[in-house]
C-alpha positions in Angstrom: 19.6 -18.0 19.3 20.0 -21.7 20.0 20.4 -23.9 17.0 17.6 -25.9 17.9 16.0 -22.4 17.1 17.7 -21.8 13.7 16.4 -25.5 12.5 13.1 -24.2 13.4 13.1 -21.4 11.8 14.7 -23.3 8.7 12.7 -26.0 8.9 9.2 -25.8 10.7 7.4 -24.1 7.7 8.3 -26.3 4.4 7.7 -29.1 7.0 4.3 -28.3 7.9 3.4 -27.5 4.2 4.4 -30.3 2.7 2.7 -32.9 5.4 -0.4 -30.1 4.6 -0.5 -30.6 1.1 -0.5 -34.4 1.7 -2.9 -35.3 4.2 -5.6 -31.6 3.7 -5.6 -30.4 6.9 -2.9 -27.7 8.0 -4.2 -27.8 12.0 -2.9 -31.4 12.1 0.0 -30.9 9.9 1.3 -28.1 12.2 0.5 -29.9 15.7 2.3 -32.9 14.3 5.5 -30.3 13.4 5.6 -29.3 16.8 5.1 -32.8 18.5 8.2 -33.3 15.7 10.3 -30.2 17.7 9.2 -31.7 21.1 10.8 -34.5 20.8 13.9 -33.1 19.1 14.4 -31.3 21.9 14.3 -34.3 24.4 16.5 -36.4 21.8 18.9 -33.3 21.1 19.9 -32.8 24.6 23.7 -32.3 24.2 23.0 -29.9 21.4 24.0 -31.6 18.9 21.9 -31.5 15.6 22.1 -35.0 13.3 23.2 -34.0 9.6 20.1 -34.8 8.3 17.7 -32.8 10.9 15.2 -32.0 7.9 14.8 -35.5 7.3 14.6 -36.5 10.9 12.1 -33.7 11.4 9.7 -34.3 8.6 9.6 -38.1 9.3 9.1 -37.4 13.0 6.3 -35.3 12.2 4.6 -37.6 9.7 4.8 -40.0 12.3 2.9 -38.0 14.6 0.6 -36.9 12.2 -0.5 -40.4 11.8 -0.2 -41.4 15.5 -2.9 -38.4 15.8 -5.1 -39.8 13.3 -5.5 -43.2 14.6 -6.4 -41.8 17.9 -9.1 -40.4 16.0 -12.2 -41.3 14.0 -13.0 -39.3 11.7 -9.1 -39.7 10.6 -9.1 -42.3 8.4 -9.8 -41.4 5.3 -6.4 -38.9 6.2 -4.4 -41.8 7.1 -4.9 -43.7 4.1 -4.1 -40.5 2.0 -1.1 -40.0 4.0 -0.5 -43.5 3.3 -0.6 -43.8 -0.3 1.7 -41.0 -0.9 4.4 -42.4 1.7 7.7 -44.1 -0.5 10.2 -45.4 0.5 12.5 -42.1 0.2 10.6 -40.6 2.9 13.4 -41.7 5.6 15.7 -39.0 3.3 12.7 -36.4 2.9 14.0 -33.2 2.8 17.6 -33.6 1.9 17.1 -33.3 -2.4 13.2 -31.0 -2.0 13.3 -28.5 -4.7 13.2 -24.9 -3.8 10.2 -24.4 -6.4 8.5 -27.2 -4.8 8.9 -26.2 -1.4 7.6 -22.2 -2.4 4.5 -23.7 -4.3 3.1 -25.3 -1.0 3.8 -22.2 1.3 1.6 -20.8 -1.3 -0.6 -23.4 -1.5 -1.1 -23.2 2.3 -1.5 -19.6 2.4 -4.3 -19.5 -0.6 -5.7 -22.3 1.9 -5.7 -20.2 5.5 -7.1 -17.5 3.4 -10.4 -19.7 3.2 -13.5 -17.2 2.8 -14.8 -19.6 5.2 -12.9 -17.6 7.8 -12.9 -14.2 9.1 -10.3 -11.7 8.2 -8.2 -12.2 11.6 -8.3 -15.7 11.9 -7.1 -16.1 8.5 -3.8 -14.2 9.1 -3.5 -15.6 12.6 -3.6 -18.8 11.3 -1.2 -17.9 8.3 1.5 -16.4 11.1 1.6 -19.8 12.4 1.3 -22.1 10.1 3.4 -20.6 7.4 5.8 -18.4 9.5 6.4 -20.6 12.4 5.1 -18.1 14.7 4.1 -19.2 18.5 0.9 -18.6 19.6 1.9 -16.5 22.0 3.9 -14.3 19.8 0.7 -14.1 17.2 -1.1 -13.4 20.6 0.9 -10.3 21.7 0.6 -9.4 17.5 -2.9 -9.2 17.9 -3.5 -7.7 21.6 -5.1 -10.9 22.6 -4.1 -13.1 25.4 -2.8 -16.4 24.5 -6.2 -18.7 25.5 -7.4 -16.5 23.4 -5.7 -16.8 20.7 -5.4 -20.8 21.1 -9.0 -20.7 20.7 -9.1 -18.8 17.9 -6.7 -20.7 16.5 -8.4 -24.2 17.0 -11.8 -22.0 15.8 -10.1 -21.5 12.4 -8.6 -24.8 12.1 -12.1 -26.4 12.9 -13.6 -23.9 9.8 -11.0 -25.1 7.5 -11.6 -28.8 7.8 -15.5 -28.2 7.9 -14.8 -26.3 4.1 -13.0 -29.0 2.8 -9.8 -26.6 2.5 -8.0 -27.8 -0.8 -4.3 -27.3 0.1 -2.6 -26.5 -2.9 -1.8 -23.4 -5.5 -5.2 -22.9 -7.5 -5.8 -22.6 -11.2 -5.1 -18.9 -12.4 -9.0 -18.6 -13.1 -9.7 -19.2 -9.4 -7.1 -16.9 -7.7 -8.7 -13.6 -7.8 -11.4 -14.5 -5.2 -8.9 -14.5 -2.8 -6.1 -12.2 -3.9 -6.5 -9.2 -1.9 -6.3 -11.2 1.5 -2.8 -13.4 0.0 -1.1 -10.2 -0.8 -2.6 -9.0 2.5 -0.8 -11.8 5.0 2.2 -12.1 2.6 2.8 -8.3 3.1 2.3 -9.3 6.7 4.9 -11.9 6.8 7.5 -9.5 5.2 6.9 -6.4 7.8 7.3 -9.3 10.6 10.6 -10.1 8.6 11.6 -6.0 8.2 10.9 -5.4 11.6 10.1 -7.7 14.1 7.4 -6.9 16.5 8.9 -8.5 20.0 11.9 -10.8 20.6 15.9 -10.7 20.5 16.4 -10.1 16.9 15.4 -6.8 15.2 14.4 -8.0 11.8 14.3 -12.0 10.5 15.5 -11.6 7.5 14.2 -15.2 6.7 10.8 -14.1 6.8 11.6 -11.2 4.6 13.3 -13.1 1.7 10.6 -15.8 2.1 7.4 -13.0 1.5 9.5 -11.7 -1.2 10.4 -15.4 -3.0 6.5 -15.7 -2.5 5.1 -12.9 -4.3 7.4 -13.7 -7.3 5.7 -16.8 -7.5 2.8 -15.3 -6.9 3.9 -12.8 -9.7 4.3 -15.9 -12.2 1.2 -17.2 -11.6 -0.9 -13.8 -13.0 1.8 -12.0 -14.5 -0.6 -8.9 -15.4 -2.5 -8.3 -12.1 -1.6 -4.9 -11.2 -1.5 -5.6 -6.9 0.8 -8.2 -7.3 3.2 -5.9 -9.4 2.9 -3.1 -7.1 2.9 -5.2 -3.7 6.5 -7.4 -5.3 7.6 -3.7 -6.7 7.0 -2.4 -2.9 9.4 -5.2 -1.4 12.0 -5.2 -4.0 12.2 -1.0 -3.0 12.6 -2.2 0.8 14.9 -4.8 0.3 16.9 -2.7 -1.3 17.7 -0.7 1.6 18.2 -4.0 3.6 22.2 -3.5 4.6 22.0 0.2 5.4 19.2 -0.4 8.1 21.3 -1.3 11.0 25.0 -0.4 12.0 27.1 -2.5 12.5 26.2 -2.5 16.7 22.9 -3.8 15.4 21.7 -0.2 16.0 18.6 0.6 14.2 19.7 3.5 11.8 16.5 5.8 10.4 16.0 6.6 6.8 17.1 10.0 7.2 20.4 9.2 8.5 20.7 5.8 5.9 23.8 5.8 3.6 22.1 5.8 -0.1 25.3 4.9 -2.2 25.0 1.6 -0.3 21.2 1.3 -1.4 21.3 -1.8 -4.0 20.2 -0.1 -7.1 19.3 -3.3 -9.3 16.7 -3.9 -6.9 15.4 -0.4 -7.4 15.5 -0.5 -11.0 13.8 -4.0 -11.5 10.9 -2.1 -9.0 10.7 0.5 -10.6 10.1 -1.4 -13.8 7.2 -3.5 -12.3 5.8 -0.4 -11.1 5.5 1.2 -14.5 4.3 -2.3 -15.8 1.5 -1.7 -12.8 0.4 1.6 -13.8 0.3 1.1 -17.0 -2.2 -1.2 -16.4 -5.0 1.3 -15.2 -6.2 -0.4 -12.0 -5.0 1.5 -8.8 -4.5 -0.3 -5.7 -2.7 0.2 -2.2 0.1 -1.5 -3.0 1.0 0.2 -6.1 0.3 3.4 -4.4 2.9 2.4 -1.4 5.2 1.3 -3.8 4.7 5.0 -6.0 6.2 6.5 -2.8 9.3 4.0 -1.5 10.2 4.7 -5.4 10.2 8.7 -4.3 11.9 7.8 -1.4 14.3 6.0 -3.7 15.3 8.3 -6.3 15.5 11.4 -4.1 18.8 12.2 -3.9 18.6 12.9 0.0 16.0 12.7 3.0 15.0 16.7 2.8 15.5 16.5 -1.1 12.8 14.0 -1.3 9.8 15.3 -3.2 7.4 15.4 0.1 4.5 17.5 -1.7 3.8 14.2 -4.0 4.3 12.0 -1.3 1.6 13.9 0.8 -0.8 13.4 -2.3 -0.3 10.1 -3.0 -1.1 9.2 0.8 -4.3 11.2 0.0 -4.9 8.5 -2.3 -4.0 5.8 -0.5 -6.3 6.9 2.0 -9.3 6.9 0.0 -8.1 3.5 -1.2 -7.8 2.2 2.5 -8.8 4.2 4.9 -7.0 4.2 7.9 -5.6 6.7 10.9 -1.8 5.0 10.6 -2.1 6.2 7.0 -3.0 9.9 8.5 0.1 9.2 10.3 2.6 9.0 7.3 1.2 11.3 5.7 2.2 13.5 8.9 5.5 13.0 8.2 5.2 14.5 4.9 3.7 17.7 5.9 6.5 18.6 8.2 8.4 18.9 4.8 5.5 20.4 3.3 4.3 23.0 5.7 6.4 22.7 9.0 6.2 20.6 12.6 2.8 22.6 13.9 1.3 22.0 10.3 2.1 18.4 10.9 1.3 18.3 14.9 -2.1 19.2 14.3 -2.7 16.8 11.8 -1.9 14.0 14.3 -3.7 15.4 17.2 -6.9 13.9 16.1 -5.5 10.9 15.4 -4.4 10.9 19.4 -7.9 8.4 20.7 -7.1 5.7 17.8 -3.5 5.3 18.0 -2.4 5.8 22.1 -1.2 2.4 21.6 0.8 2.9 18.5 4.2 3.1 19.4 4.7 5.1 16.0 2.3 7.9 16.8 4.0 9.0 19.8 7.3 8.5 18.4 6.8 10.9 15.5 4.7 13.1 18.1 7.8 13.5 20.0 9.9 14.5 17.1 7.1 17.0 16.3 7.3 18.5 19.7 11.0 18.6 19.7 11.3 20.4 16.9 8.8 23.4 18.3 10.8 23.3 21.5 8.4 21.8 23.8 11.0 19.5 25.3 9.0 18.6 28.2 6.4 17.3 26.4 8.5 15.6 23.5 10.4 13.5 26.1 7.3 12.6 27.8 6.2 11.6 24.4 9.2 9.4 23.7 8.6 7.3 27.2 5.7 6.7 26.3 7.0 5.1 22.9 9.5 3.3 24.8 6.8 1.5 27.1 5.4 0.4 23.5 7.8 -0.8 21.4 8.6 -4.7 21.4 11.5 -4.5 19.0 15.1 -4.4 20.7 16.6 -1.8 18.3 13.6 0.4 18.0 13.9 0.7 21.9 17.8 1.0 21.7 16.9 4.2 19.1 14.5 5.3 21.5 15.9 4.8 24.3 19.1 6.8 22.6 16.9 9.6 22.0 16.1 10.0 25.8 19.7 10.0 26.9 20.1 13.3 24.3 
């Protein structure tokens, strides 16, 4: 990774949420951040990054924010916002920003991309790439779309967003719950693209990840006794918490069966667990407390076979009454090999075969199923097939591992 790349992934997002927040529209704010990187790159040609590159960013932007605007009619009411709130410490912006500053306008901006003005995809498309930095092309490839696609939907959202009025900021605790279920939905979102990363070099972005997880303890502070917010922050912590043991030190991907649990961080399990009791106390099930219920299994079982598979097969029973959905069918797959063996478990997922062909995960465990009734033909076949799928490097490392067996 370049370092031009590190600053963006540093820098892009608290960029385009604070220009956001000052000037209401995040479609400007983030074409102005990226006019910002343009011309880094044709300024940084030796490599070399100036000390203050957050400063030098955000004023570049703000520059091009307003360059925009003045090209554009309907912009000045914008520019004279933008305007009033300029000082003359805005040369130096970014080098004393507070971290709880900086938090409460990612979630500003992500309360605002989940306008109910949009539809369901746009509003996490538009949250990949304005809070997480994310290219078009990679939200593209995300969403099996093609990138004009994409663009358009983008510029669709964007267009719905100023047309609402979007306010761009945290809102009063009263006014939250209308559009709860779709934050915790794309802040989820963020941290699997953080966990795991769905194409490029690296295998997990650990930014992301500690950025979804500073999120919903905000979040968490906000509405301290909403039982989805518990469970979704309690669901994270119990993830995080296996965090070192999930690669080697080859960057291998290493699965949970094979994980070292004495390295798992067990202060992060213990503070989850005790937001997950605080959750069910509370009488409300959701999906997130019921995902959270089972890394917790996962967590206390004293090894992968010890686990206690039965109740993790019941509780993604419940989850899929909660939310229906095949990839749910999927997991709970896994636990009926424990349960009732591989053919138990193969059968399960043959029905399952139409929705998920291109779900790298189906034929993965598919493969594992077959291999362990001996159809080796078939497993291997199986395992290609997941190969051809999977975008991540160390998930096709793994894969590719199993092939060479």
């Amino acid at each position: 990774m370049t370092r031009l790349e590190q600053v963006y992934r540093q820098e892009a997002a608290r960029i385009t949420a604070a220009l956001a927040a000052r000037i209401g529209d995040v479609g400007l704010a983030a074409d102005a951040v990226q006019d910002a990187f343009i011309e880094a790159i044709e300024h940084w040609r030796d490599g070399e990054v100036p000390p203050n590159y957050g400063g030098w960013l955000a004023t570049t932007a703000r520059r091009k924010a307003i360059d925009r605007l003045r090209r554009a009619r309907a912009g000045q009411e914008k520019l004279a916002l933008l305007a009033a709130t300029m000082t003359g410490e805005d040369a130096n912006e970014g080098a004393g920003v507070g971290a709880d500053s900086v938090d409460d306008e990612l979630l500003g901006m992500i309360f605002a991309c989940c306008h109910p003005a949009l539809p369901r995809e746009s509003q996490i498309a538009l949250t990949l790439r304005a809070v997480c930095g994310l290219t078009t092309a990679e939200i593209a490839a995300a969403f099996l779309a093609t990138e004009p696609a994409m663009t358009q939907r983008l510029l669709r959202a964007r267009k719905a967003l100023r047309a609402a009025h979007a306010d761009l900021r945290v809102p009063d605790p009263d006014e939250l719950a209308g559009r709860l279920a779709e934050v915790l939905a794309v802040i989820y979102l963020v941290f699997n693209e953080g966990y795991l990363a769905s194409a490029g070099r690296q295998p997990a972005r650990r930014d992301l990840a500690a950025q979804a997880v500073t999120l919903t303890r905000l979040l968490h502070r906000l509405m301290p006794r909403e039982p989805e917010v518990l469970g979704l922050l309690a669901l994270l912590l119990l993830h995080e918490s296996r965090a070192a043991t999930r690669f080697d030190g080859w960057g291998r991907l290493v699965r949970l069966a094979d994980q070292d649990r004495a390295r798992w961080n067990r202060t992060l399990i213990a503070e989850a667990i005790r937001l997950l009791d605080r959750a069910l106390a509370l009488r409300a099930p959701g999906p997130y407390q019921v995902q959270a219920a089972i890394a917790a299994l996962h967590a206390e079982a004293p090894g992968y076979e010890q686990t206690d598979w039965a109740q993790i097969r019941l509780l993604y029973d419940g989850l899929q009454a909660l939310t229906p959905s095949p990839v749910v069918l999927l997991n709970r797959a896994v636990a009926t090999r424990y349960v009732a063996g591989p053919e138990a478990a193969l059968a399960e997922i043959i029905p399952l075969a139409a929705e998920l062909d291109g779900y790298r995960l189906f034929h993965a465990l598919r493969a594992g199923l077959l291999a362990r009734l001996g159809r080796e033909d078939e497993a291997r076949a199986a395992r290609e097939r997941a190969l051809a799928l999977a975008g991540n490097p160390a998930e096709r490392e793994l894969l590719a591992r199993q092939l060479s067996f």
